[in-house]
N, C-alpha and C positions, 0 to 999 in steps of 0.2 A: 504494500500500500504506500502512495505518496505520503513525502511529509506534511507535503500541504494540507490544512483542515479547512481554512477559509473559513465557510459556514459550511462547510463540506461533508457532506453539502447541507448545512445548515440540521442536520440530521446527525452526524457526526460529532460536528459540532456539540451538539443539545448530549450526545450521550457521552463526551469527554470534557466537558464543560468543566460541571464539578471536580475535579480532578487537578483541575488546576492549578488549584494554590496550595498551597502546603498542611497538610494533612496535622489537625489539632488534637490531640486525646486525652480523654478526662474521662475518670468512670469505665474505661476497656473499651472507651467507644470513641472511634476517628471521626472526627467531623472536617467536611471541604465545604469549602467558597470560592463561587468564579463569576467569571460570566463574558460580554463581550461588549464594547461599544461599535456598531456597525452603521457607519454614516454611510449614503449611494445617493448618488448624485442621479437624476434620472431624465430622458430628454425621450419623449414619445412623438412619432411623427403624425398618427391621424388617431391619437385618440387622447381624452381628457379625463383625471377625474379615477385615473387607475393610479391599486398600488402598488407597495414595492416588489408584490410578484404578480406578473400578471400572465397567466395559461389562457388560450386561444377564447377560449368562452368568457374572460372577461372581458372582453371587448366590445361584447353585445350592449345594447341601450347605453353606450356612451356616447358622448357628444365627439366629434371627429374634428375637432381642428385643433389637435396636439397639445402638448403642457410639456413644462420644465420645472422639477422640482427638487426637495434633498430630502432624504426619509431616513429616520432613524428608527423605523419600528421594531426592524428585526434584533434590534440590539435586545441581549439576555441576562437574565439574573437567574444563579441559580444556584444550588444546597444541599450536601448529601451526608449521610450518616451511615460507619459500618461498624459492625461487632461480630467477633466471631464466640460462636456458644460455646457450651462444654461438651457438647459429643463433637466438636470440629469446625460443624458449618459454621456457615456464613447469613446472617444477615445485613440487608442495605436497603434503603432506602432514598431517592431523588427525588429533589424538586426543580422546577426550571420551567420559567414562563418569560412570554415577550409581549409585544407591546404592538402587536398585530392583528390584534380578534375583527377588524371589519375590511382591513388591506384596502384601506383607503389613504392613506399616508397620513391619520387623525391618531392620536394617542389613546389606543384599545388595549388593555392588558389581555391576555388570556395567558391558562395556565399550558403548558406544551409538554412536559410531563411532569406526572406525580404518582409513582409506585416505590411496592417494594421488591424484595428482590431477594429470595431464599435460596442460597447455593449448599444441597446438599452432598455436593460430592459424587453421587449418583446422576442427579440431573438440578434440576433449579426450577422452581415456578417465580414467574411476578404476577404482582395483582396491584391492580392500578390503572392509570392511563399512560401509556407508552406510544409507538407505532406499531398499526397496525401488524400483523404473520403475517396477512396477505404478501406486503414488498419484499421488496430487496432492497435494505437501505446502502449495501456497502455497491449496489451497482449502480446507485447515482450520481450522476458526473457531479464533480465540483460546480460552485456557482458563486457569484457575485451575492445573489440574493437567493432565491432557491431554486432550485431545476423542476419548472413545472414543467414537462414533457407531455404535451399530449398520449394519450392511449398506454399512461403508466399506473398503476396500484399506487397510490397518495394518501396518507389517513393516518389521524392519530384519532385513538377513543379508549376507555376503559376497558379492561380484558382482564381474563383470568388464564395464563400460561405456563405449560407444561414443556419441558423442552429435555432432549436426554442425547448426549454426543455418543460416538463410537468410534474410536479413532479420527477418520478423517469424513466420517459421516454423522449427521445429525438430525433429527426431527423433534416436530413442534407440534403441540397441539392446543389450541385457544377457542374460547369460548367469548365473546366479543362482542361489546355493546350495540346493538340490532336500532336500526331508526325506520319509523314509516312515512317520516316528516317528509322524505323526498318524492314521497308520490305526486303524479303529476295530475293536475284537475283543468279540466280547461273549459267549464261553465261552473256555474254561480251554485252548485249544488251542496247542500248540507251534508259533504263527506266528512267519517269523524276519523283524523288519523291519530288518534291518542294511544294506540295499543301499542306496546315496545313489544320487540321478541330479540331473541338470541342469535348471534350470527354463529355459524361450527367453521371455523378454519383450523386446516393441516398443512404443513411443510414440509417437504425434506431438503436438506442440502448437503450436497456433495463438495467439501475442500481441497482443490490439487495443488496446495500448498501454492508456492511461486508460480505455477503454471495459470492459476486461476480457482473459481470457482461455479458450481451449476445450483439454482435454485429452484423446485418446483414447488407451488401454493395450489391451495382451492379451496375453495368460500361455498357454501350454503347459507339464505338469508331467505328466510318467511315474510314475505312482504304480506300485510294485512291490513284491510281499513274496514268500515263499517258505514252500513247506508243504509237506510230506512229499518232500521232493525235487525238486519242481512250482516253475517260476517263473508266476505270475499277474502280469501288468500291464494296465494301463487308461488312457486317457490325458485328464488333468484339463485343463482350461479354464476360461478366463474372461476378461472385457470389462471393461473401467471407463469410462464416460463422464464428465467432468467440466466443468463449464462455472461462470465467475464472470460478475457483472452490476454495473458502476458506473453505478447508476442516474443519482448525482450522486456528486462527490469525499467526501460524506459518507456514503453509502447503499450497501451492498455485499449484494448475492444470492447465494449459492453455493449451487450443485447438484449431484448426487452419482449417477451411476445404477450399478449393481453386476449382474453375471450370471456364476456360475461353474459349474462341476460337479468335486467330486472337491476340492477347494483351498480349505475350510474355513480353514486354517490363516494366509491370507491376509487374510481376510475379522472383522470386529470383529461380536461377539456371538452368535456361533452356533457356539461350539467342539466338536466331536467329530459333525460333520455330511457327512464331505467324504465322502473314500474307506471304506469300512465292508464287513469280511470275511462272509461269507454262509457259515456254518460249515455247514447243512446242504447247501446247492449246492452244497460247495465251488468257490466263487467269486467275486472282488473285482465289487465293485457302486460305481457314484459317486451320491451325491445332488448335488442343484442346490441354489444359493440362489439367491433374488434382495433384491437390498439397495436404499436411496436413502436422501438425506438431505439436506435445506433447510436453510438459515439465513441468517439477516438479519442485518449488522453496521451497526452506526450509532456513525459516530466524532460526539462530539457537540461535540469542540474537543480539537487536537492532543496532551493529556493526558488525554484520558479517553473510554472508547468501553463499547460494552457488544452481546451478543451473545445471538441467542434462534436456536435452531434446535432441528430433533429427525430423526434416524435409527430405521429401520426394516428388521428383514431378516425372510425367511422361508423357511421348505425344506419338505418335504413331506417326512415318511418314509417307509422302503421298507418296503413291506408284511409283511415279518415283526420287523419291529421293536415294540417295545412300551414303551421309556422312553427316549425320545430330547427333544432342541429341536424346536418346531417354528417358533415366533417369538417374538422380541425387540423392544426397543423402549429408547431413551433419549435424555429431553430434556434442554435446557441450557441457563440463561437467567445470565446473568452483567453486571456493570459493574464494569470496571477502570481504577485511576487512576493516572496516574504522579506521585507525591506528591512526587520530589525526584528529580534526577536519578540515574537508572538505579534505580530504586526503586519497585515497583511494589504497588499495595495491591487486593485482590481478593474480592468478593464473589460467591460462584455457585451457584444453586440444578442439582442434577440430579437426576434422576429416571429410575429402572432397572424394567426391566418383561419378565419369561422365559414361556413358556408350554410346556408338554412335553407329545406326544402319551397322557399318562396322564390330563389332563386340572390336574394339578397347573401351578401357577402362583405368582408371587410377586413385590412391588413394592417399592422402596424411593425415599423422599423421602432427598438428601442437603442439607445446607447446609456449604458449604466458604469459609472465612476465611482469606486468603494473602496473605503476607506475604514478597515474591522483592526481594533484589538481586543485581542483576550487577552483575561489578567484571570 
């Protein structure tokens, strides 16, 4: 893995964050404090009004004649505690929130994780809010700000996880805070989405040490609403393949493949696509997506690397729909330097691309200038 963390991508970051500072203990218990200040300079060419990350579907209902601004949201705070018991293990605990709940470049706190974390030696559960099993966090390119790749697995939410290695093999099993909130209604009908249910995701991942890594996920999600007294349910899916390439200690491939139905809300760039009410049917429908996404990392010497890749999703709408996504698209070409230590300096072109089956469409060139320390 590069040295570089950047925000690296802002996920990486969040899970070595705490770790940072110098480890405190009192009582048989380590405590850490960190976190990062991440200023980005942002220059949008046709769109207004977005924040410091913007994936293809934020583009939609914005106003198109450009903004120039400086956001500091993604900057973090964050706080972790460990103790090891008396039979051996390990307990730990994280906290770590930023200042991005509405990505609007407005000052929104939210929290980004907050679990714990039981290593028995055996295997480990956390229970908490983490990132989702669905991804693959270690196969997302570095970034400026974060790598929203269209047609990738993106999501943090509360879970309960089971994870147990084998040498250079590992699986994962989670049970995973379920939303119905993202169904999609498109008349004025008294649907009730108050009901939660449980999502079931499994992992496995294969490690080939220096050469790389393979990751395969799958999700299960009961999507359920209720209407006129009627329970409707349908049940969403989806698959993540994920695969890295060290071609050489300097040359890194990452690959992305995505297939779901019904579970939009997992998925980066194609918001209000998943589950979708059928008001004259009366009856819940799922549409599919399918996603991928490439990129090439070239560390060019242990301070400084730079990152070209682009994501791709697509769904098909259901035949009586008339103003939905139908595909996205965003690239990302970046070089970042570590100018001092834990001081990182950031240059990133991205580039946002929506398409909706009305035939309407819209692109935006960004230039993003970043300027992150972590302490």
């Amino acid at each position: 893995m590069t040295k570089l963390p950047f925000l690296a991508p802002c996920l990486i970051a969040t899970s070595a964050m705490t770790l940072a500072s110098p480890a405190l203990s009192a009582n048989e218990t380590e405590y850490s404090f960190g976190g990062s200040i991440n200023t980005v300079f942002l220059f949008d060419s046709n769109v207004s009004g977005a924040g410091a990350n913007i994936p293809a579907d934020a583009l939609y209902n914005k106003e198109t004649y450009g903004d120039n601004k400086i956001d500091a949201t993604l900057s973090q705070l964050g706080a972790g505690a460990k103790r090891t018991l008396n039979d051996g293990s390990t307990i730990s605990a994280r906290y770590v929130m930023d200042f991005n709940a509405k990505n609007d470049s407005s000052v929104s706190p939210r929290i980004r994780e907050a679990y714990l974390r039981w290593n028995k030696g055996s295997g480990q559960i956390i229970a908490g809010q983490t990132w989702s099993t669905l991804m693959d966090i270690r196969n997302l390119p570095t970034s400026v700000t974060e790598p929203t790749f269209s047609g990738v697995a993106f999501m943090r939410q509360p879970q309960l996880r089971w994870s147990q290695s084998f040498d250079t093999f590992k699986y994962e099993v989670a049970i995973e805070d379920g939303s119905n909130a993202d169904i999609v209604r498109e008349t004025g009908e008294d649907v009730k989405l108050d009901k939660s249910t449980l999502d079931l995701i499994a992992a496995a991942d294969w490690d080939f040490s220096a050469n790389g890594h393979v990751r395969l996920t799958g999700l299960l999600s009961e999507k359920t609403l209720h209407m006129g007294g009627q329970e409707h349910d349908e049940l969403g899916y989806a698959l993540q393949l994920s695969a890295v390439y060290n071609m050489t200690p300097k040359d890194k491939v990452s690959l992305i493949g995505f297939y779901g139905k019904g579970v939009d809300r997992y998925v980066l760039g194609v918001s209000q696509t998943g589950a979708t009410w059928n008001s004259d049917d009366q009856d819940l429908e799922l549409r599919t997506v399918d996603g991928a996404m490439a990129a090439y990392t070239r560390t060019w010497q242990p301070d400084l690397l730079s990152v070209f890749g682009v994501g791709s999703a697509e769904t098909d709408p259901l035949e009586w729909q008339n103003d939905t996504f139908t595909y996205t698209r965003y690239a990302m070409a970046n070089l970042i330097w570590e100018a001092y230590n834990n001081i990182y300096l950031g240059l990133e072109y991205n580039y946002s691309y929506y398409e909706r089956d009305t035939g309407a469409e819209l692109d935006n060139h960004r230039i993003a200038v970043g300027v992150n320390w972590k302490f």
